[in-house]
Jmol script that loads the backbone (N, CA, C; Angstrom):
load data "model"
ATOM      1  N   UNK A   1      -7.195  -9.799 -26.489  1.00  0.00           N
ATOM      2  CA  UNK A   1      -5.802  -9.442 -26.305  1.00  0.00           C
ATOM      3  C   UNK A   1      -5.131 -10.400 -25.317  1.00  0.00           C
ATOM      4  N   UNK A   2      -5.806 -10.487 -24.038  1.00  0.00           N
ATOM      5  CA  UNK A   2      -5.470 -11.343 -22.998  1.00  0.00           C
ATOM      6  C   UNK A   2      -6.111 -12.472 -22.872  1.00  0.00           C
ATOM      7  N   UNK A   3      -5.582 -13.547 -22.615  1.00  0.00           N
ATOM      8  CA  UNK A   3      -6.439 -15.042 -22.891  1.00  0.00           C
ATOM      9  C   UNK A   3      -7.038 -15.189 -21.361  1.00  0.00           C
ATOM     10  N   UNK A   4      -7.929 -15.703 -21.023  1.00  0.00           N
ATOM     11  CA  UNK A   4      -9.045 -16.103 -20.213  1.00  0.00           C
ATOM     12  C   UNK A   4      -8.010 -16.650 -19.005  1.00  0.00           C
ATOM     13  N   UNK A   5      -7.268 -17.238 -19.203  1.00  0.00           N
ATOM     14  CA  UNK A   5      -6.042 -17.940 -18.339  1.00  0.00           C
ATOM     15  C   UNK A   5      -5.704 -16.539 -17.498  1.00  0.00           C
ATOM     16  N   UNK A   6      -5.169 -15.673 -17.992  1.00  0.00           N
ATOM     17  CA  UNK A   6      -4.475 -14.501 -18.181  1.00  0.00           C
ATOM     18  C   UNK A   6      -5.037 -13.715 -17.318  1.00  0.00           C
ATOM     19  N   UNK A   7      -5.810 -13.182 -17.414  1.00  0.00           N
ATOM     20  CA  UNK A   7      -6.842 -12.419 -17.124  1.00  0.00           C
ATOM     21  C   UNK A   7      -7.397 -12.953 -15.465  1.00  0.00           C
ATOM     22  N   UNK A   8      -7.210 -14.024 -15.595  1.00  0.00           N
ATOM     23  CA  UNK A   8      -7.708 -14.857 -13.906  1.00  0.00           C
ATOM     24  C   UNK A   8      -6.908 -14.564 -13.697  1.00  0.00           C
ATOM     25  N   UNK A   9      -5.609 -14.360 -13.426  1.00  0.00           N
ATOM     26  CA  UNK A   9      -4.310 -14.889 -12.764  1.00  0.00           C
ATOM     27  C   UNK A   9      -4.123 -12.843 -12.482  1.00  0.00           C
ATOM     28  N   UNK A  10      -4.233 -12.382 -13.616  1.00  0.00           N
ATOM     29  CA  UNK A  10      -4.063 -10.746 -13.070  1.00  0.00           C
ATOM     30  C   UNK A  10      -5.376 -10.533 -12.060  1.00  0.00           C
ATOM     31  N   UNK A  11      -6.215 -10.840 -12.149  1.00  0.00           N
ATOM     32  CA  UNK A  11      -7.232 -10.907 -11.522  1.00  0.00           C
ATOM     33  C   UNK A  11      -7.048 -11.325  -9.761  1.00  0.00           C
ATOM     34  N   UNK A  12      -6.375 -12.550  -9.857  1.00  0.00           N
ATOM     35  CA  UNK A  12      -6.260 -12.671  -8.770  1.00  0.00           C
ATOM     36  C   UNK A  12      -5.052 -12.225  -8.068  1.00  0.00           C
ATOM     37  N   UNK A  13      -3.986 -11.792  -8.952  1.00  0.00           N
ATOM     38  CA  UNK A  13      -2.660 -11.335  -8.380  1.00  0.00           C
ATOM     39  C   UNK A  13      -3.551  -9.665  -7.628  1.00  0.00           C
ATOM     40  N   UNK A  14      -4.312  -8.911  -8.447  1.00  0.00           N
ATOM     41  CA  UNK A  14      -4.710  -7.422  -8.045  1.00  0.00           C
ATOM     42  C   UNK A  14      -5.695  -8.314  -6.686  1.00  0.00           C
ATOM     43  N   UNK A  15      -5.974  -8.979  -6.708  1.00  0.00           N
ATOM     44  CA  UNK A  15      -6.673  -8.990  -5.386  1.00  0.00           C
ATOM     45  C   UNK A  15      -5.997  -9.062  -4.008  1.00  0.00           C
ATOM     46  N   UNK A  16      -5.063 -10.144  -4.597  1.00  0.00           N
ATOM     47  CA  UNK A  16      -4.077 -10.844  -3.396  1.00  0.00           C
ATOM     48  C   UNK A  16      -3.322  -8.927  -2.972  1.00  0.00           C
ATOM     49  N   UNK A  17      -2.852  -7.957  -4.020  1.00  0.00           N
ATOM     50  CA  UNK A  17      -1.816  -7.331  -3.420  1.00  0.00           C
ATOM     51  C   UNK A  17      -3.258  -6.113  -3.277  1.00  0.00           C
ATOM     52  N   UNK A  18      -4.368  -5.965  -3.112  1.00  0.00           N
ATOM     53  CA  UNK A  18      -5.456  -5.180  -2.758  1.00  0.00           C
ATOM     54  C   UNK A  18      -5.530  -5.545  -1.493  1.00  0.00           C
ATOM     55  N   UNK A  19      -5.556  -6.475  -0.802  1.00  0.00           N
ATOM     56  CA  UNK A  19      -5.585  -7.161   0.298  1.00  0.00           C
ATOM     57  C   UNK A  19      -5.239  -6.175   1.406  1.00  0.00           C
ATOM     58  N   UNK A  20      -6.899  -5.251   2.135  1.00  0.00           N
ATOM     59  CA  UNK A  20      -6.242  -4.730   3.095  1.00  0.00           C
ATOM     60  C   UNK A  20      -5.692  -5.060   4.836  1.00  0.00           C
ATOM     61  N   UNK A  21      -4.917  -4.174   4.657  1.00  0.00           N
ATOM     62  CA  UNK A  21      -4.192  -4.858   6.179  1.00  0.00           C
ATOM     63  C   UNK A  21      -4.384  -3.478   7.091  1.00  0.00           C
ATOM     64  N   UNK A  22      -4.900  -2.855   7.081  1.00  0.00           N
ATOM     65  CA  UNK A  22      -4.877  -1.708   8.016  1.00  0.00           C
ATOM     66  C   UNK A  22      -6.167  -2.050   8.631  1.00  0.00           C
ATOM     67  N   UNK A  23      -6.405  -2.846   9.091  1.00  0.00           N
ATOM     68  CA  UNK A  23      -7.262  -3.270   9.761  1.00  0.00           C
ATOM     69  C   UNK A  23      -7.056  -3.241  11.517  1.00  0.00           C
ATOM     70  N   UNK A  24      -6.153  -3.427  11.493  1.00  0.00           N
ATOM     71  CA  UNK A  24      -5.598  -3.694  12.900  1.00  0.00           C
ATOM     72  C   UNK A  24      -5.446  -4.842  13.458  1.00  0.00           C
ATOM     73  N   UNK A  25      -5.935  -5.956  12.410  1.00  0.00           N
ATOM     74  CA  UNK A  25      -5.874  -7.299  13.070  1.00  0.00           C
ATOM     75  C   UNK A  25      -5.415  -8.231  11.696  1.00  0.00           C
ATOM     76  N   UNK A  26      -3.811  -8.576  12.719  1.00  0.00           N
ATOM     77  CA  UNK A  26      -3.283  -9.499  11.233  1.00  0.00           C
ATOM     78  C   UNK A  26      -3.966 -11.143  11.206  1.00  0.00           C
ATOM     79  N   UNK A  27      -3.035 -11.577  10.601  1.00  0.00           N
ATOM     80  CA  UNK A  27      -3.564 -12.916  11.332  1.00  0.00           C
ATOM     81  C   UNK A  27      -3.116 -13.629  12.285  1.00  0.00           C
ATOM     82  N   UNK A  28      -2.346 -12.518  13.015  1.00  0.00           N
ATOM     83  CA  UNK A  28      -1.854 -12.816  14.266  1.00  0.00           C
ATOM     84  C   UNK A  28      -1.810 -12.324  15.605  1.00  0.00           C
ATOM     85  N   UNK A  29      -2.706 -11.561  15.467  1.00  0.00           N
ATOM     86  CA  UNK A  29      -2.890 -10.483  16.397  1.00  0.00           C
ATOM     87  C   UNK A  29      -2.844  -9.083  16.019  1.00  0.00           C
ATOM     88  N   UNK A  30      -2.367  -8.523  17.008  1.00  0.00           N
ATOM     89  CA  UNK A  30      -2.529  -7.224  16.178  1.00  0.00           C
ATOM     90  C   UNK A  30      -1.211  -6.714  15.812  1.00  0.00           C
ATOM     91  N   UNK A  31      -0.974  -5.604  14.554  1.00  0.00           N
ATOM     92  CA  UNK A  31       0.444  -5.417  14.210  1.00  0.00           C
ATOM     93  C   UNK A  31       1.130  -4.534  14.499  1.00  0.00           C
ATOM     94  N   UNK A  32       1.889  -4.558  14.904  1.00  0.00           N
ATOM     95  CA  UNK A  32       2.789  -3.639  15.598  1.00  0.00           C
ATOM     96  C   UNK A  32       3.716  -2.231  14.515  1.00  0.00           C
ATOM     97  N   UNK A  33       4.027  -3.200  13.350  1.00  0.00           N
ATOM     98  CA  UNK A  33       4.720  -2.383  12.424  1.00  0.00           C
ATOM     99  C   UNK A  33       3.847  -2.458  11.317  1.00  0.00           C
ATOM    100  N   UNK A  34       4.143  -1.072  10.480  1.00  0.00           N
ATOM    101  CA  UNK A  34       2.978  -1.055   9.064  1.00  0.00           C
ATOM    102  C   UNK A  34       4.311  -0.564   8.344  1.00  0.00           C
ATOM    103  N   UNK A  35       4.908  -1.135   6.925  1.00  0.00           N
ATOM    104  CA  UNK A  35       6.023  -0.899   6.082  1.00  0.00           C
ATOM    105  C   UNK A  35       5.358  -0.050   5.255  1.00  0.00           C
ATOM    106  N   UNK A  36       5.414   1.047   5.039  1.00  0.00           N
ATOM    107  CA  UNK A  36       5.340   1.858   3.972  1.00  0.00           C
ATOM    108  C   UNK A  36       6.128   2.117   2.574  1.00  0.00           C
ATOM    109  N   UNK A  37       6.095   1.631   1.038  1.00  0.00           N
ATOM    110  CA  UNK A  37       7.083   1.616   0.384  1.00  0.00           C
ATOM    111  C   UNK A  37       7.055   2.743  -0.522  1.00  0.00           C
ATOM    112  N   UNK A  38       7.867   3.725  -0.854  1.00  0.00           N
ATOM    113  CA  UNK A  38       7.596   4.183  -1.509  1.00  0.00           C
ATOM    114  C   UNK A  38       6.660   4.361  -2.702  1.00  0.00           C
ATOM    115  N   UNK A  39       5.979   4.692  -3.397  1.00  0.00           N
ATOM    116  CA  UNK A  39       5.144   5.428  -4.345  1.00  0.00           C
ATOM    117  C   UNK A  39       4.976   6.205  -4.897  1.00  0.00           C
ATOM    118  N   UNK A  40       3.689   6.605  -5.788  1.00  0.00           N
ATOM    119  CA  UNK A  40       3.152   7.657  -6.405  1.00  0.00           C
ATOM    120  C   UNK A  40       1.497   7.710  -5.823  1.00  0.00           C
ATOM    121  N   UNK A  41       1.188   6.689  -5.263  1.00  0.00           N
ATOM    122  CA  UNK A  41      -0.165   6.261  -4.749  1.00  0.00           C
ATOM    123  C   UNK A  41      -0.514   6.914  -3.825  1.00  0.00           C
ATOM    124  N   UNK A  42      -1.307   7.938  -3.787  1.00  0.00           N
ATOM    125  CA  UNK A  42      -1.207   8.889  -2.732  1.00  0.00           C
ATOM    126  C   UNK A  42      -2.072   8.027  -1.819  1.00  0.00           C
ATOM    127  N   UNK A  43      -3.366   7.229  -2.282  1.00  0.00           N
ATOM    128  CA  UNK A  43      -4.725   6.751  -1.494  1.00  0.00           C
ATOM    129  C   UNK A  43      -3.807   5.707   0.069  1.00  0.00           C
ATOM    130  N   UNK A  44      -2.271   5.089  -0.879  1.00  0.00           N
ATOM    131  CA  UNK A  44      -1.430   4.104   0.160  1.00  0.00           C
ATOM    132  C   UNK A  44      -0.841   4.792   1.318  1.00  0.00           C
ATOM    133  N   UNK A  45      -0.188   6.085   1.171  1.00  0.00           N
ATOM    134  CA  UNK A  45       0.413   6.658   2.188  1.00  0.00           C
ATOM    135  C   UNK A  45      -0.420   7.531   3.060  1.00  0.00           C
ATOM    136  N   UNK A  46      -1.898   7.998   2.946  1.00  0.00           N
ATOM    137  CA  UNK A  46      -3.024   7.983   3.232  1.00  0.00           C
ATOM    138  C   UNK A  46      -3.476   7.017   4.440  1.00  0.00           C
ATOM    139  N   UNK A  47      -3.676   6.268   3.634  1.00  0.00           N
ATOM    140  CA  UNK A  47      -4.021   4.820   4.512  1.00  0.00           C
ATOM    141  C   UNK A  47      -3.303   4.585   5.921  1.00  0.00           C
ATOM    142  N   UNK A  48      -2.123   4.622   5.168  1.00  0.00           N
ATOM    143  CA  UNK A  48      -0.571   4.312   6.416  1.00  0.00           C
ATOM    144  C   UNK A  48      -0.275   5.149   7.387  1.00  0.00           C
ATOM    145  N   UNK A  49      -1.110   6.605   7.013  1.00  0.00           N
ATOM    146  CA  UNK A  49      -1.446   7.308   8.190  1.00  0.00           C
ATOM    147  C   UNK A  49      -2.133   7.419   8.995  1.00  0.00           C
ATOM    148  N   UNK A  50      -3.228   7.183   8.714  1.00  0.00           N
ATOM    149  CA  UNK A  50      -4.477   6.943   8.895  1.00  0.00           C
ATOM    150  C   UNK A  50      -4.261   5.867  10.104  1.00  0.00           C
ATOM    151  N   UNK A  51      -3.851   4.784   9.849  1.00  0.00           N
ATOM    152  CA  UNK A  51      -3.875   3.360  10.454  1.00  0.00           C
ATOM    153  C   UNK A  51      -2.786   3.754  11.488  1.00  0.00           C
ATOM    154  N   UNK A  52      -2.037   4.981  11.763  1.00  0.00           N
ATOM    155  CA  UNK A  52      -0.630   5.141  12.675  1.00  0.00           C
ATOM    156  C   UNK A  52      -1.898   5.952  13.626  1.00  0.00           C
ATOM    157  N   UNK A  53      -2.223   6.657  13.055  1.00  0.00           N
ATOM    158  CA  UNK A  53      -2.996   8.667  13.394  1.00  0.00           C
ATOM    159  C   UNK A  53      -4.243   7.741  14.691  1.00  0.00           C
ATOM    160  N   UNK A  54      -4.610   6.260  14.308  1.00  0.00           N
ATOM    161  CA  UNK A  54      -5.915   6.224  14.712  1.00  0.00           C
ATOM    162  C   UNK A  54      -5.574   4.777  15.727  1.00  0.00           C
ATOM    163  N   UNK A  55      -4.458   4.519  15.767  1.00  0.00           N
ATOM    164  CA  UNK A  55      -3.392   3.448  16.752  1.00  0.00           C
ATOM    165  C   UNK A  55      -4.144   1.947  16.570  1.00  0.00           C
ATOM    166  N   UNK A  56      -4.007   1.653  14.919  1.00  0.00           N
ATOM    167  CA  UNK A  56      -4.317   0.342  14.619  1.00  0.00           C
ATOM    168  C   UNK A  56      -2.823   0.059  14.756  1.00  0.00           C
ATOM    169  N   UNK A  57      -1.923   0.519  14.037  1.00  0.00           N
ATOM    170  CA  UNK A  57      -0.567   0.133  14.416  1.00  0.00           C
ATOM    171  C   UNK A  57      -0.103   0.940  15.380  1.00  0.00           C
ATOM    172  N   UNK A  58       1.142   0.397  16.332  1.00  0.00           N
ATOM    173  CA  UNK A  58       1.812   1.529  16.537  1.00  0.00           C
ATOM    174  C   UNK A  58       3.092   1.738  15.782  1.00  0.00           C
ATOM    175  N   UNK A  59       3.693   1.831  15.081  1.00  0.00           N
ATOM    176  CA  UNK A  59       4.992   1.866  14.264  1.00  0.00           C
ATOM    177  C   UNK A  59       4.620   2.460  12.755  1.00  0.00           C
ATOM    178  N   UNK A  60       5.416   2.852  12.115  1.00  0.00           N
ATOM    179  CA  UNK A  60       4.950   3.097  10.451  1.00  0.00           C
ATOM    180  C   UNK A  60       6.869   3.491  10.249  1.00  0.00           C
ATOM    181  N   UNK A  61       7.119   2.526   9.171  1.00  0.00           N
ATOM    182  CA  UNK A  61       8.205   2.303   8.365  1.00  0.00           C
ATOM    183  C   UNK A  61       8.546   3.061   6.771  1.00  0.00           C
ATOM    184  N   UNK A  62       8.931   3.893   7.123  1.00  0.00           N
ATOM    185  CA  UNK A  62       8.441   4.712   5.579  1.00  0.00           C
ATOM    186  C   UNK A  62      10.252   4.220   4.715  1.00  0.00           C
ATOM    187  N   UNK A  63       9.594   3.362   3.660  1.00  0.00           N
ATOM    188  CA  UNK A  63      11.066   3.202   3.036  1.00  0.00           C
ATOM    189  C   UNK A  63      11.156   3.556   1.510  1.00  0.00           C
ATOM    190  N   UNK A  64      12.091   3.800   0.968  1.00  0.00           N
ATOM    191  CA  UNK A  64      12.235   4.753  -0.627  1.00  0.00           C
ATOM    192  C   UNK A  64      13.135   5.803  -0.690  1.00  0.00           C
ATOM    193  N   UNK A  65      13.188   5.961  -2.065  1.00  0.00           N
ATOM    194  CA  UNK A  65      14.420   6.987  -2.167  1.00  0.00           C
ATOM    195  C   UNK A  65      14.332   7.847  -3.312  1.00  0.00           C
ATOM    196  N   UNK A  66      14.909   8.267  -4.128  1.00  0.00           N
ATOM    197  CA  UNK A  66      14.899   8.732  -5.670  1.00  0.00           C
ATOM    198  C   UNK A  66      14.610   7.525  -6.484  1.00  0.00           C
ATOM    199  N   UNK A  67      13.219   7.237  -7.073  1.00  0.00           N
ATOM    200  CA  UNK A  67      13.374   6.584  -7.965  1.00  0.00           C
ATOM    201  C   UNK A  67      12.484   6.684  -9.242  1.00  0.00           C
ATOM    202  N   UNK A  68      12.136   5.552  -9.661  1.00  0.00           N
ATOM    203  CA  UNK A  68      10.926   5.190 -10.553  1.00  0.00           C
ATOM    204  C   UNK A  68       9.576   6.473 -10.546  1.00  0.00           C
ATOM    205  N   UNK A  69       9.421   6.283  -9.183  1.00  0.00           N
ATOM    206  CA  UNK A  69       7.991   6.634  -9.072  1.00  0.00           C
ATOM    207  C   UNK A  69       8.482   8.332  -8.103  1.00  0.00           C
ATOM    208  N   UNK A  70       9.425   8.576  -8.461  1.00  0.00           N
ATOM    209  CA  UNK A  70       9.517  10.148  -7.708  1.00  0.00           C
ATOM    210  C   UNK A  70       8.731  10.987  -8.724  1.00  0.00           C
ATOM    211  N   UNK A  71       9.296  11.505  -9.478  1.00  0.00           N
ATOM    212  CA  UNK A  71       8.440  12.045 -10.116  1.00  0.00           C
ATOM    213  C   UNK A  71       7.169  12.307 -10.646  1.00  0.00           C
ATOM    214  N   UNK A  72       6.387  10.891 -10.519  1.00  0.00           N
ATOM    215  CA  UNK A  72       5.012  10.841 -10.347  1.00  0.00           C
ATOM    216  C   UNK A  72       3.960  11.300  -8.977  1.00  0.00           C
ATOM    217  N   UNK A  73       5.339  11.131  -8.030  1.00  0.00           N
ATOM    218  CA  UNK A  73       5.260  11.502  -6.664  1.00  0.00           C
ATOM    219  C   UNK A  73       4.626  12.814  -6.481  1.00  0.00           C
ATOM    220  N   UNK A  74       6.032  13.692  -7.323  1.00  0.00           N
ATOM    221  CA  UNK A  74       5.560  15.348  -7.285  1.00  0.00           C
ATOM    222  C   UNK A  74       4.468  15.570  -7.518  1.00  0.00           C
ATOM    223  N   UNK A  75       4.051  15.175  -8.905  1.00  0.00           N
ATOM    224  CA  UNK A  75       2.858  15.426  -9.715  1.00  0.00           C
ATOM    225  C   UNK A  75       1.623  15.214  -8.914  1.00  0.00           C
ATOM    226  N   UNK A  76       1.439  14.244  -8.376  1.00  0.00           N
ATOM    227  CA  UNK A  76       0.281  13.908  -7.710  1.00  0.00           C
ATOM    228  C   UNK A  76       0.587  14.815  -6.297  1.00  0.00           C
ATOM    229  N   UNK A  77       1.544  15.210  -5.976  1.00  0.00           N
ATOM    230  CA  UNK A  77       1.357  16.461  -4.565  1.00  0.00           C
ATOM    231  C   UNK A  77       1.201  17.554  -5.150  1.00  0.00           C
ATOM    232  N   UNK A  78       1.109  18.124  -6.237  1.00  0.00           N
ATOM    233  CA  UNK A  78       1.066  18.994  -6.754  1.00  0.00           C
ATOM    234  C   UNK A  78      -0.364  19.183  -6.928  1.00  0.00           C
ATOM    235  N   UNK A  79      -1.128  18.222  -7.231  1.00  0.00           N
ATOM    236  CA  UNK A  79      -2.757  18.664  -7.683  1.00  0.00           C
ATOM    237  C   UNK A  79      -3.916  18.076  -6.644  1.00  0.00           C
TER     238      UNK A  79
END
end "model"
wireframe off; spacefill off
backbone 0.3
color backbone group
């Protein structure tokens, strides 16, 4: 379905945006702010707490509104 080309390049795009950062150490020290973007991903806003709750960051940016992914939102708080 997907050509070999194809397939690398999704391959490496899911890695590059897998790339965790709640580590506490950017590549610049340590980070002060963590941007939270809206979702349906519960495991991300999880994380973003996690990394506030346990003072890898100190800051957490929660940004979003009604959109795309609201409704998937519910669903997944729901179960």
């Amino acid at each position: 379905m997907f050509s070999d080309d194809v397939i690398e390049d999704m391959n490496r795009l899911a890695h590059f945006l897998a790339f965790d950062q709640t580590s506490g150490k950017g590549p610049e020290g340590e980070p002060s702010l963590m941007i939270l973007l809206g979702n349906a991903i519960l495991p991300t806003a999880e994380a973003a707490f996690q990394a506030l709750a346990q003072g890898r960051i100190s800051r957490l940016l929660i940004a979003g509104g009604i959109g795309h992914s609201t409704e998937l939102l519910y669903q997944a708080v729901q179960t």
